[in-house]
LUMTIKE-442503 format. One record per residue (C-alpha): residue number from 1; residue in three letters; chain; x, y, z. Coordinates in Angstrom, 2 decimals, always signed. Example, Ala and Ser with C-alpha at 12.3 -4.5 7.8 and 13.67 -1.06 7.14 Angstrom:
2
k->1, r->ALA, c->A, u->+12.30, v->-4.50, w->+7.80;
k->2, r->SER, c->A, u->+13.67, v->-1.06, w->+7.14;
***
This chain:
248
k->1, r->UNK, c->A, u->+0.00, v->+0.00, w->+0.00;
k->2, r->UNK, c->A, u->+1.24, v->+3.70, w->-0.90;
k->3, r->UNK, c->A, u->+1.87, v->+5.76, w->+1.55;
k->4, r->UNK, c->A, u->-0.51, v->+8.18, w->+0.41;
k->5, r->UNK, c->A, u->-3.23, v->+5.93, w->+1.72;
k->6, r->UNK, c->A, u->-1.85, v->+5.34, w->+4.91;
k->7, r->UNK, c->A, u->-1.77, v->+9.01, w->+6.06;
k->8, r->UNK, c->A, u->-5.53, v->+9.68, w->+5.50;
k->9, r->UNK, c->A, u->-6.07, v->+6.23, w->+7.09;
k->10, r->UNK, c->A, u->-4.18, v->+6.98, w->+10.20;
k->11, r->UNK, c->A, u->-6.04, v->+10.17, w->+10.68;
k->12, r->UNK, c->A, u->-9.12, v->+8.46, w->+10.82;
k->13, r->UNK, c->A, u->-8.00, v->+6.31, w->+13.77;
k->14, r->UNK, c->A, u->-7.28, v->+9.26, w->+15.89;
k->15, r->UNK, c->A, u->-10.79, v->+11.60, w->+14.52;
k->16, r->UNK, c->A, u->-14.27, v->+11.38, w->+13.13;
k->17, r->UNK, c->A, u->-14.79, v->+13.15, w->+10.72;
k->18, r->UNK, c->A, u->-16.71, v->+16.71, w->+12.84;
k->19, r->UNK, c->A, u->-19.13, v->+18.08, w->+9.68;
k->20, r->UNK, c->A, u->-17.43, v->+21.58, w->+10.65;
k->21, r->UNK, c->A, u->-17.45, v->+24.09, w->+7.47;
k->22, r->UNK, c->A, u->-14.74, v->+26.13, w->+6.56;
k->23, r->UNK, c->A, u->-15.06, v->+30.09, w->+7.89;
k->24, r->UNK, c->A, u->-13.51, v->+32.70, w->+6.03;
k->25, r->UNK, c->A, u->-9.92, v->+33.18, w->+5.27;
k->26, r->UNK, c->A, u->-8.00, v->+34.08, w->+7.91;
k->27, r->UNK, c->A, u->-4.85, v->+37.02, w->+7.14;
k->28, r->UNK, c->A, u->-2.06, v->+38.88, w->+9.07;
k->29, r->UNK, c->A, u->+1.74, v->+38.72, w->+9.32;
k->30, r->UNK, c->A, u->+3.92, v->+35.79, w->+7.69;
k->31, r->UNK, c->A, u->+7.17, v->+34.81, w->+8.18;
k->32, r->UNK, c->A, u->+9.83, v->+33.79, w->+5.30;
k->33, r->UNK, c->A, u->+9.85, v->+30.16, w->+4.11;
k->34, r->UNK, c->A, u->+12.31, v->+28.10, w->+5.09;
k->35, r->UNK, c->A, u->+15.67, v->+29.32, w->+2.92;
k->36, r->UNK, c->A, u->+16.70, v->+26.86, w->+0.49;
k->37, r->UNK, c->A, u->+20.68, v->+26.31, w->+0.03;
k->38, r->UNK, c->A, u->+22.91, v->+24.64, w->-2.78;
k->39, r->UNK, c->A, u->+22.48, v->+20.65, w->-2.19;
k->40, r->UNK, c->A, u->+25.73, v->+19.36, w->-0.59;
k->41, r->UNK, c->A, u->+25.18, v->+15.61, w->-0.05;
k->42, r->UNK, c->A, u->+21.27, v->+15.16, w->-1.88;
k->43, r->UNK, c->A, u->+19.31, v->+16.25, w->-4.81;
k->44, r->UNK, c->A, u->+16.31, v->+18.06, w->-4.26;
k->45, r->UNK, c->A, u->+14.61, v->+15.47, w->-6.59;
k->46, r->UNK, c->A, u->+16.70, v->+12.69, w->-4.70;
k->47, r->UNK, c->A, u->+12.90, v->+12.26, w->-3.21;
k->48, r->UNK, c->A, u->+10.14, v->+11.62, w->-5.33;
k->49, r->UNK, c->A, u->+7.29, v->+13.00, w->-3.11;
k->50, r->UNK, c->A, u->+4.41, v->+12.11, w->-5.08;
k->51, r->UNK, c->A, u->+4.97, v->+8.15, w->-4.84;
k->52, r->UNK, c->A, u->+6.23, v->+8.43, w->-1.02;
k->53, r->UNK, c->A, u->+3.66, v->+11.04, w->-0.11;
k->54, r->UNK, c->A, u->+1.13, v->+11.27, w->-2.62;
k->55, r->UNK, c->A, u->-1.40, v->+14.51, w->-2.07;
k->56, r->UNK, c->A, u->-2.65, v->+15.68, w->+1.12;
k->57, r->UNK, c->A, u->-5.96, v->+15.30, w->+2.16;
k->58, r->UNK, c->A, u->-8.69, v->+16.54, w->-0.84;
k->59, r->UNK, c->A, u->-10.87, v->+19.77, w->+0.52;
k->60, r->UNK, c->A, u->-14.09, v->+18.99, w->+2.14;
k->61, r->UNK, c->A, u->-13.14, v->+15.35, w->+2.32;
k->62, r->UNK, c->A, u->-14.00, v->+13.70, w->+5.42;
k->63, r->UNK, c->A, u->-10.02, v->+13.09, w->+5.91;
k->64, r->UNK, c->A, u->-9.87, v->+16.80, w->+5.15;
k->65, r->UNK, c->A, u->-12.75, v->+17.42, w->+8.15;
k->66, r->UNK, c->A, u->-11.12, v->+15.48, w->+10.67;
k->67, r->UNK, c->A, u->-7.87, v->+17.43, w->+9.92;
k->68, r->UNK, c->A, u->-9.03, v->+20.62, w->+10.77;
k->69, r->UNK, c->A, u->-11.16, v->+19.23, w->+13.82;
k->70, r->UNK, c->A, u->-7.96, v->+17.97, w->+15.43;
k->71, r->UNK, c->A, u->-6.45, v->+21.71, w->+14.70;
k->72, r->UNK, c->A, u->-9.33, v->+23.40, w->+16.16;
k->73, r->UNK, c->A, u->-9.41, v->+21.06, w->+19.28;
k->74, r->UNK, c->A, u->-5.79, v->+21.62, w->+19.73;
k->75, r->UNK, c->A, u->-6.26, v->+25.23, w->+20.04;
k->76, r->UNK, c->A, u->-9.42, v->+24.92, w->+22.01;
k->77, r->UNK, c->A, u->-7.29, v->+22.69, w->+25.17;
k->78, r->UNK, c->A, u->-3.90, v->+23.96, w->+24.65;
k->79, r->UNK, c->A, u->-2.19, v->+25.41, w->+27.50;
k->80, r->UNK, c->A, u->+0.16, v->+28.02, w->+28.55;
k->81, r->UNK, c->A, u->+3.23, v->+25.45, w->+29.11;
k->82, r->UNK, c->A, u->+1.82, v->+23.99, w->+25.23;
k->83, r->UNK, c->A, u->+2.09, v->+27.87, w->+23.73;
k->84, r->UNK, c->A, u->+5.54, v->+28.61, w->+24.81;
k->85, r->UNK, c->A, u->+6.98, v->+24.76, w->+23.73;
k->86, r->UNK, c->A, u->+5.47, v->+25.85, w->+20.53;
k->87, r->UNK, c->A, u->+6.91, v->+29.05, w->+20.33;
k->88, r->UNK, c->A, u->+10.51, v->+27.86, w->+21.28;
k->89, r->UNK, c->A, u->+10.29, v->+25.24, w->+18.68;
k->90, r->UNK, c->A, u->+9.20, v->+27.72, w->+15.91;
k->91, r->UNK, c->A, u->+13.11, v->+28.72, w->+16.00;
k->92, r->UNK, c->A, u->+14.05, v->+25.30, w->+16.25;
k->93, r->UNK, c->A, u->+17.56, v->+24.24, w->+15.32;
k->94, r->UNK, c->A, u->+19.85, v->+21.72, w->+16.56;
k->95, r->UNK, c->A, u->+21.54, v->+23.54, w->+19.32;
k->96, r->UNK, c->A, u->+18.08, v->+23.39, w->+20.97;
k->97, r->UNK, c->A, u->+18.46, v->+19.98, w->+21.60;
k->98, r->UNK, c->A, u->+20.91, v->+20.87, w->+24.99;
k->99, r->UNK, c->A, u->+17.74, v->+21.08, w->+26.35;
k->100, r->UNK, c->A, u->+17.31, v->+17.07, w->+26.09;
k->101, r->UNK, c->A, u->+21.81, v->+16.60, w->+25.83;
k->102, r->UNK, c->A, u->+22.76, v->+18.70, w->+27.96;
k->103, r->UNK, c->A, u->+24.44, v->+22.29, w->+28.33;
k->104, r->UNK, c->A, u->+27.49, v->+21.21, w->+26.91;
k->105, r->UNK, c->A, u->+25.68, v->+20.78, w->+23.87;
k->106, r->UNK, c->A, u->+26.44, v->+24.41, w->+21.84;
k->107, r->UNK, c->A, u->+27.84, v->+25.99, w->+18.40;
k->108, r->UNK, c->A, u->+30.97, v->+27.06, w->+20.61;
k->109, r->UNK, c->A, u->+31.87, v->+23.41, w->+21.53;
k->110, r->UNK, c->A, u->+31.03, v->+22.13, w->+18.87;
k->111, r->UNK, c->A, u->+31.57, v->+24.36, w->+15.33;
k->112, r->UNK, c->A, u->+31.88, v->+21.11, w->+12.97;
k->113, r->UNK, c->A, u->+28.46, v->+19.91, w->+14.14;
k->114, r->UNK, c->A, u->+26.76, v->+22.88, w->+13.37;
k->115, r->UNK, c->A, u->+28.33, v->+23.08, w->+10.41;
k->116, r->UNK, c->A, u->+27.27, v->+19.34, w->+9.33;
k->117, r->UNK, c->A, u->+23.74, v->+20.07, w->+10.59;
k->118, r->UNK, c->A, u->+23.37, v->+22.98, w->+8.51;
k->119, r->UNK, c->A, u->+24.50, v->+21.51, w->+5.43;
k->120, r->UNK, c->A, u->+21.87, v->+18.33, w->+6.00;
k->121, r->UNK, c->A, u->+19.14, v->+20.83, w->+6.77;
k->122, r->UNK, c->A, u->+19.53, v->+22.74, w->+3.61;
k->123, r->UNK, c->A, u->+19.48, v->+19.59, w->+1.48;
k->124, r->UNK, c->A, u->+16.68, v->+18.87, w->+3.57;
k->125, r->UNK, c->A, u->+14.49, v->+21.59, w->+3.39;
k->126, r->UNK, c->A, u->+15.41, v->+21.56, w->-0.28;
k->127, r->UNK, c->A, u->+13.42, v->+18.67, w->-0.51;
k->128, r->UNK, c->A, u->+10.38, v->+19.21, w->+1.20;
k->129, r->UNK, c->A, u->+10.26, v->+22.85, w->-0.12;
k->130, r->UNK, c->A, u->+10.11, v->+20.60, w->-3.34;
k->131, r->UNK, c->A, u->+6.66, v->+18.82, w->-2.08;
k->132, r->UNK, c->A, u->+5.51, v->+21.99, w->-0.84;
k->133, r->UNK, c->A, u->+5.63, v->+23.42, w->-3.84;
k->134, r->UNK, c->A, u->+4.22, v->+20.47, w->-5.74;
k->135, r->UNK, c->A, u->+1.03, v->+20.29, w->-2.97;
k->136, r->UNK, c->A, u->+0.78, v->+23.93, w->-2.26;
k->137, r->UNK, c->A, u->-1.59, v->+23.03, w->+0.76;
k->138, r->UNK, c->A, u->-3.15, v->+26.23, w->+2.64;
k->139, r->UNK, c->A, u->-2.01, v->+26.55, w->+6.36;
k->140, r->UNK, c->A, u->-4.56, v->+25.86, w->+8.47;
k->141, r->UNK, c->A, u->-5.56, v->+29.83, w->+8.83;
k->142, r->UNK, c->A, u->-5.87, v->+30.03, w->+5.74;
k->143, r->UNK, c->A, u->-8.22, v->+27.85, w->+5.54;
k->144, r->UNK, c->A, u->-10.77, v->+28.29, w->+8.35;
k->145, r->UNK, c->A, u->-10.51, v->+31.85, w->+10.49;
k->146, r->UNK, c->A, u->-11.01, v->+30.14, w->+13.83;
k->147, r->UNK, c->A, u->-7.30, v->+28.83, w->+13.46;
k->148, r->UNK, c->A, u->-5.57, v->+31.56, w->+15.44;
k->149, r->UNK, c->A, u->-1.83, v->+30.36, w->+15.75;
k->150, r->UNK, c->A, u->+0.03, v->+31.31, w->+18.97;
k->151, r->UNK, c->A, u->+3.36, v->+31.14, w->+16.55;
k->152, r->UNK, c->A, u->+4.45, v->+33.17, w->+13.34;
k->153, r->UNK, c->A, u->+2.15, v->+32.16, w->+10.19;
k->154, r->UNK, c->A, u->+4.76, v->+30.93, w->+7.54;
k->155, r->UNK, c->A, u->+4.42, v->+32.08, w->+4.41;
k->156, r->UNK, c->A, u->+5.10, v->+28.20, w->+2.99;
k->157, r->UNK, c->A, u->+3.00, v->+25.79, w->+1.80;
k->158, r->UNK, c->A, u->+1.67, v->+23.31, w->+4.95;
k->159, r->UNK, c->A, u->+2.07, v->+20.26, w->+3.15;
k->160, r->UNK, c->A, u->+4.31, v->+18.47, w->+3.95;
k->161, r->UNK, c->A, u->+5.46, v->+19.75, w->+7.40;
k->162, r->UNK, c->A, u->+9.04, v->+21.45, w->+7.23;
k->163, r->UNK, c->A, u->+9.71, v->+21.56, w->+10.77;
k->164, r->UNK, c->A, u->+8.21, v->+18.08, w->+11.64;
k->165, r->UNK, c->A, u->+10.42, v->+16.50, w->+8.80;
k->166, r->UNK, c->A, u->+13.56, v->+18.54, w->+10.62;
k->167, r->UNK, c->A, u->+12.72, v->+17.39, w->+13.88;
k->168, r->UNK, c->A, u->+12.72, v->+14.10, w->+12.97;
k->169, r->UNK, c->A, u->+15.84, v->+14.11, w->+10.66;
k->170, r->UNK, c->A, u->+17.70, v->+15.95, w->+13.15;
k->171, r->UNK, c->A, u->+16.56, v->+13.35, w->+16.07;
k->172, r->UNK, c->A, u->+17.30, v->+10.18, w->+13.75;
k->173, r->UNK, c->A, u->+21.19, v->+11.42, w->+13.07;
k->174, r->UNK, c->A, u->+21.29, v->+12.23, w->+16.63;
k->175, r->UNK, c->A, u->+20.58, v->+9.20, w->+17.81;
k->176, r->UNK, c->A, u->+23.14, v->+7.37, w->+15.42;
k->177, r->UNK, c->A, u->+25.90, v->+9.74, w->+17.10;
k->178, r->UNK, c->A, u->+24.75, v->+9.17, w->+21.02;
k->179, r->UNK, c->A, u->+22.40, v->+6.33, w->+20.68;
k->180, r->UNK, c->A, u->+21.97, v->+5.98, w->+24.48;
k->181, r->UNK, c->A, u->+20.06, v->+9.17, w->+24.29;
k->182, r->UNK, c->A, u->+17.54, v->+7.84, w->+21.25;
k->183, r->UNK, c->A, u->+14.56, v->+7.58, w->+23.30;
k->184, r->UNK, c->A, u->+14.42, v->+11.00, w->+24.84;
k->185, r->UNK, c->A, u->+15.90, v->+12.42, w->+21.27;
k->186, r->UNK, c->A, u->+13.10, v->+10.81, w->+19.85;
k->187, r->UNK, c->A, u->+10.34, v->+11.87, w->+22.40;
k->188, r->UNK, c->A, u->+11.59, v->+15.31, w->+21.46;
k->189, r->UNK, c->A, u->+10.61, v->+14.84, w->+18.12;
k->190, r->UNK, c->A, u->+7.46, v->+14.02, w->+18.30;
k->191, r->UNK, c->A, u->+6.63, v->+16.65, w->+20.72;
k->192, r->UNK, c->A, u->+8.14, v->+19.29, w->+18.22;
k->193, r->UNK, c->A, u->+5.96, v->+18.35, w->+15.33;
k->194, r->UNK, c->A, u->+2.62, v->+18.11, w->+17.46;
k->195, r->UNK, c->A, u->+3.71, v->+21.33, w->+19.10;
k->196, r->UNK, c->A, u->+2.88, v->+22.76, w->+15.05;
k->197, r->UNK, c->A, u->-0.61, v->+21.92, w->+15.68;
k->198, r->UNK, c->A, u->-0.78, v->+22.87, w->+18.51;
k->199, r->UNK, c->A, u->+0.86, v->+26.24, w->+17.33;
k->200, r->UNK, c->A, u->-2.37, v->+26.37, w->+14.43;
k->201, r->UNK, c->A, u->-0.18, v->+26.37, w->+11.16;
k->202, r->UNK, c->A, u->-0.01, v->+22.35, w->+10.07;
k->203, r->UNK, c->A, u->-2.53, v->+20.01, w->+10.10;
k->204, r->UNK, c->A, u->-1.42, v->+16.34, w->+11.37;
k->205, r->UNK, c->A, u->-1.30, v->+15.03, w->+8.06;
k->206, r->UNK, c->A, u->+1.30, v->+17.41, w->+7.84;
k->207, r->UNK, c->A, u->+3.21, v->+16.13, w->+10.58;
k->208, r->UNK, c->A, u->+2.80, v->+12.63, w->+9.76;
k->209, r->UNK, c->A, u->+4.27, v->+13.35, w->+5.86;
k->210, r->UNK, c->A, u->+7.38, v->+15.09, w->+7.41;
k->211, r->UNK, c->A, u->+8.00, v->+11.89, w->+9.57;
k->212, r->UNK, c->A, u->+7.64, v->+9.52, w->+6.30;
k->213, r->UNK, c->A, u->+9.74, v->+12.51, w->+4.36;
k->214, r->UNK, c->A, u->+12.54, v->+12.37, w->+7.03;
k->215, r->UNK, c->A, u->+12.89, v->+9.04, w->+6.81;
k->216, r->UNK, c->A, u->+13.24, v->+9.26, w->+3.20;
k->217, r->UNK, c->A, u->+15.87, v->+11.44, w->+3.05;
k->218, r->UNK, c->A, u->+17.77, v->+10.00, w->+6.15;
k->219, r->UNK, c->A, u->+17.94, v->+7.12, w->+3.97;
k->220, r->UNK, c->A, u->+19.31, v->+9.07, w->+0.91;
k->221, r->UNK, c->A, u->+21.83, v->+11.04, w->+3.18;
k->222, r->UNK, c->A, u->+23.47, v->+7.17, w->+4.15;
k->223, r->UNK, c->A, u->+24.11, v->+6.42, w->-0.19;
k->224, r->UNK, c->A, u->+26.40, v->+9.47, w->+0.30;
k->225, r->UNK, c->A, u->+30.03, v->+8.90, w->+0.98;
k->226, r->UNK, c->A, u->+30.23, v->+13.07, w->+2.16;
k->227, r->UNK, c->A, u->+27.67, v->+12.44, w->+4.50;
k->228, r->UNK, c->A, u->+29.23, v->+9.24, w->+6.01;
k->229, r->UNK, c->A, u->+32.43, v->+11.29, w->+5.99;
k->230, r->UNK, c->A, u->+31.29, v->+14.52, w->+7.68;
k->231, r->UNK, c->A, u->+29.22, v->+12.78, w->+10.24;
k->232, r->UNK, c->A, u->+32.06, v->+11.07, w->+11.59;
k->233, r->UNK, c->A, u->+34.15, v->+13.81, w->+11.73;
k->234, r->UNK, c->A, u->+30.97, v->+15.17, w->+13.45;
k->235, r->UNK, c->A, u->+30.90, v->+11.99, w->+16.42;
k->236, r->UNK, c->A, u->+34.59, v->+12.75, w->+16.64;
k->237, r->UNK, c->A, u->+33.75, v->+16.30, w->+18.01;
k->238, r->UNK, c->A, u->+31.10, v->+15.41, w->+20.27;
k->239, r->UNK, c->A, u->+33.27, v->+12.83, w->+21.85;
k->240, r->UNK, c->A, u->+35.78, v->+15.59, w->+22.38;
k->241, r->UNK, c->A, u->+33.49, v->+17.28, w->+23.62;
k->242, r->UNK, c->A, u->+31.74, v->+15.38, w->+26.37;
k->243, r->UNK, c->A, u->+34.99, v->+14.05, w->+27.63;
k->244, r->UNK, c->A, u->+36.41, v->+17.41, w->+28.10;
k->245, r->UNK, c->A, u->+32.84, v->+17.66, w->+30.08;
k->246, r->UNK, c->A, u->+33.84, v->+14.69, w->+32.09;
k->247, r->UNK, c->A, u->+37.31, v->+15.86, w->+32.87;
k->248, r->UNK, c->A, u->+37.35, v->+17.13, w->+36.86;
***
């Protein structure tokens, strides 16, 4: 089974379709998309989106209903503590992970790292600005004018999610460099993508496609012998760094 028809499937698990119709557009401020470097180690077409992904969700489909319900009821019940995780992960990067790692964890320790991380993220986002283009999904907001986001509106498509597929990618290599911290690394993750519905500009069809996309391109990243290269020279650093951490 595609991929495609997995997403709308898994949806339905977790909603029933409400009946809710769409209000008017909602408008104000947007942000910048995500920028979009040279590819260092992938393609941007090293993905094909359309037979991992397929389309989002068709408008006024039930799939599509249940979308926005869970967006709606996100905003309805979320919580102080829930706006401000959202709002420090609509900045996210991979320094924020010292949160989970550690204060050691930072660009001054660790300069190789960030620059490995930055190149990955560029290929990255240079493939799911690909699919976004491809989809052109409204944000949520957009949409229905109940959405009011407690983070920036990005001026991106919503499909599929940018920041979940980051989140995810940037968890994953993680993990392969200090494996015993996979589970919380991982936790992380999936708190920063639900923290964009929460925040009112994805859907979780959104989030869900970033996952599958991250995976994707985790697993294009490994064909390249740059990569492999730089992200040892990468675990080298860290391990420099922690043990001058352990050092009394």
């Amino acid at each position: 089974m595609a991929q495609a028809a997995l997403i709308p499937a898994l949806l339905g698990v977790l909603l029933l379709g409400s009946g809710l119709g769409a209000q008017p557009v909602a408008t104000g401020p947007v942000k910048r998309v995500w920028p979009v470097h040279a590819p260092v180690y992938i393609q941007p077409i090293a993905v094909d989106s359309t037979k991992l992904l397929g389309p989002p969700p068709s408008p006024g489909s039930l799939a599509a209903e249940a979308d926005m319900e869970a967006v709606l009821m996100a905003q309805a019940f979320r919580t102080p503590e829930q706006e401000a995780w959202a709002q420090h992960i609509d900045s996210d990067g991979i320094f924020k992970h010292a949160r989970e790692l550690g204060p050691w964890f930072t660009p001054q320790a660790l300069p190789k790292c960030e620059a490995f991380f930055s190149r990955v993220l560029g290929d990255a986002h240079g493939v799911s600005a690909q699919a976004k283009r491809l989809y052109a999904r409204p944000r949520p907001p957009r949409v229905d004018a109940r959405v009011q986001p407690c983070v920036q509106l990005p001026g991106s498509a919503s499909y599929p999610s940018g920041h979940s597929m980051q989140a995810f990618l940037m968890a994953s290599i993680l993990a392969d460099l200090l494996p015993e911290k996979r589970e919380v690394l991982l936790d992380r993750a999936h708190r920063a993508a639900w923290s964009r519905i929460i925040g009112g500009v994805h859907f979780p069809t959104d989030d869900i496609a970033g996952r599958v996309l991250a995976k994707a391109i985790l697993e294009e990243l490994r064909k390249s012998p740059e990569f492999l290269k730089d992200l040892n020279v990468c675990r080298e650093e860290l391990d420099q760094a922690r043990a001058r951490r352990s050092r009394p």
